[in-house]
Kinemage of the C-alpha trace (Angstrom):
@kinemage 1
@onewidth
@group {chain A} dominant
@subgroup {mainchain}
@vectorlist {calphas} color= white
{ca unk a 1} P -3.556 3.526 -1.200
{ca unk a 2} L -6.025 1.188 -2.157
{ca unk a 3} L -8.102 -0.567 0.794
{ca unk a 4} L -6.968 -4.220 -0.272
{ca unk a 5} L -3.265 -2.894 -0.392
{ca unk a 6} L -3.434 -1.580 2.818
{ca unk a 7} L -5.461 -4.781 4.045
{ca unk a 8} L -2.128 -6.631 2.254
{ca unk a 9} L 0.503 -4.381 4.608
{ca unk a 10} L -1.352 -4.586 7.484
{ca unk a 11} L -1.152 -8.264 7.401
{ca unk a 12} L 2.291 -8.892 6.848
{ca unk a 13} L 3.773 -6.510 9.218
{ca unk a 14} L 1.525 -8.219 11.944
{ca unk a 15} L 3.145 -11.353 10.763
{ca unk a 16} L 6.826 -9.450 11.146
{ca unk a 17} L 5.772 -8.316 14.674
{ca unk a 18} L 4.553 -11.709 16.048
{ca unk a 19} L 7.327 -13.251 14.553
{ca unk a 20} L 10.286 -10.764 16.429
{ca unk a 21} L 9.927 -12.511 20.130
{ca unk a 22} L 11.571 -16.323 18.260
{ca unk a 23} L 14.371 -14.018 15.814
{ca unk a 24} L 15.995 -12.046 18.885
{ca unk a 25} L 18.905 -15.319 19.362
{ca unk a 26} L 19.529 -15.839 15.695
{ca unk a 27} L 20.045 -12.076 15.113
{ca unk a 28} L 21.775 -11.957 18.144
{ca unk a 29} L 23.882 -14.579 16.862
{ca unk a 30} L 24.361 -12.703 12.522
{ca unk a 31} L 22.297 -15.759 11.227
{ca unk a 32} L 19.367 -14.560 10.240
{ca unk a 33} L 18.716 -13.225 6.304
{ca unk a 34} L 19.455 -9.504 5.111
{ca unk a 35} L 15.345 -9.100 4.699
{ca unk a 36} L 14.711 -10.898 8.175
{ca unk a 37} L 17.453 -8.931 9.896
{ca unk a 38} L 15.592 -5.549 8.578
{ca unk a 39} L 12.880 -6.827 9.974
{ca unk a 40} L 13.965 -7.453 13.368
{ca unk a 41} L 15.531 -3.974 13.379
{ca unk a 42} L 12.532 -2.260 12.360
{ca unk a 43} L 10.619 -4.130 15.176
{ca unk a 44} L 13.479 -3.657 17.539
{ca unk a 45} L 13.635 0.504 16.730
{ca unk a 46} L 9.911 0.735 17.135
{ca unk a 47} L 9.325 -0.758 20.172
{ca unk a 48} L 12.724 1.334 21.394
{ca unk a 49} L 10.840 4.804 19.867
{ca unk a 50} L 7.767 3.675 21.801
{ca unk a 51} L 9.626 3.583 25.423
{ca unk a 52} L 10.759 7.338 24.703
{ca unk a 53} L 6.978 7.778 24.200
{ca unk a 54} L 4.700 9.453 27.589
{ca unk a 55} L 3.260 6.144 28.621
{ca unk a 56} L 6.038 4.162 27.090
{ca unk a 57} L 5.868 0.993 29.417
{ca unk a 58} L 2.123 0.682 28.928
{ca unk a 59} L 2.582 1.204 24.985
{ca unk a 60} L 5.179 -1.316 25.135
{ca unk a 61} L 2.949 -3.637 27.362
{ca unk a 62} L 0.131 -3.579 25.181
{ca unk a 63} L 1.905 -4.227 22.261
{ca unk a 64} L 3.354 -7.175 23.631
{ca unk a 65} L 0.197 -8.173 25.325
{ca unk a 66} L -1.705 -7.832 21.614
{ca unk a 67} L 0.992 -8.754 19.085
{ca unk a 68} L 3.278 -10.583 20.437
{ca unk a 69} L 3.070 -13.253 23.340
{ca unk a 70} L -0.096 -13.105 24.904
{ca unk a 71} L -2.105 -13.003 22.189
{ca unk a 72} L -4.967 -11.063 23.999
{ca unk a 73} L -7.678 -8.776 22.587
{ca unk a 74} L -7.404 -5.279 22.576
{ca unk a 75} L -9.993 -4.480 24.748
{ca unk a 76} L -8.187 -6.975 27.562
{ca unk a 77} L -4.874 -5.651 27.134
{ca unk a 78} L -6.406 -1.854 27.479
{ca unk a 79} L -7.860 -3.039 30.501
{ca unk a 80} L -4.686 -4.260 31.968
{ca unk a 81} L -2.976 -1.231 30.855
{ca unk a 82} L -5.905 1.341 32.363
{ca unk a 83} L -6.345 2.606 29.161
{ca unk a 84} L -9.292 3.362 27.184
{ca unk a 85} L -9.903 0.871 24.768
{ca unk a 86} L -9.988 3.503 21.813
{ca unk a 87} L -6.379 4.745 23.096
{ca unk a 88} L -5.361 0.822 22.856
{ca unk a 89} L -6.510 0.628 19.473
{ca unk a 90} L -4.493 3.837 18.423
{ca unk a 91} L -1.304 2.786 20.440
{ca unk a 92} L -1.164 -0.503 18.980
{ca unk a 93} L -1.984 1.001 14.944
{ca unk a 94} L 0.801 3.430 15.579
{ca unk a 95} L 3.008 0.649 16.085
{ca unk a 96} L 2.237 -0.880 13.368
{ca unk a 97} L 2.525 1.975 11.507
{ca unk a 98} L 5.937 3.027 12.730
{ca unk a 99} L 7.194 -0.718 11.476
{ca unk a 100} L 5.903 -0.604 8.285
{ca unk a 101} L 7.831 3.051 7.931
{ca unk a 102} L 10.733 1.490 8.918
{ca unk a 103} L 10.392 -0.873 6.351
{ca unk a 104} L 9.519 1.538 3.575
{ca unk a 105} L 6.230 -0.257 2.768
{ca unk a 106} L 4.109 2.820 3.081
């Protein structure tokens, strides 16, 4: 895969990822469109296949922490977790990996 393709991924399933926390009511509710409803699922699974996970709760918490609502650094987040800061950084690219499976873009 070519670097600015993967740059091009990257981005947009951060964008998918912060935007989850403001789709939960609408899917909740069948409102949302077919592609933003696969993309709530795919959020949704991942961050249910990261619970099962050793450390689950602190995967889950940094994601959150990083992606989502806080909006915090990697580095703060692993320190809140008592992780390394290197084990952050793979936690939180797995997740992102394991969405954009879900969505088929890699």
């Amino acid at each position: 895969m070519r670097k600015s393709k993967r740059a091009e991924i990257w981005r947009r399933v951060r964008e998918v990822i912060r935007a989850y926390p403001g789709m939960s009511a609408a899917a909740d509710a069948g409102t949302l469109p077919p592609q933003r409803q696969r993309e709530y699922e795919a959020v949704r699974d991942a961050l249910r296949r990261a619970e099962r996970l050793p450390d689950g709760q602190w995967r889950v918490r940094l994601v959150r922490q990083t992606l989502m609502t806080d909006g915090r650094t990697v580095a703060g987040a692993a320190l809140d977790c008592h992780v390394s800061e290197r084990t952050a950084q793979r936690w939180t690219s797995a997740f992102i990996l394991s969405v954009a499976r879900k969505l088929y873009w890699i």
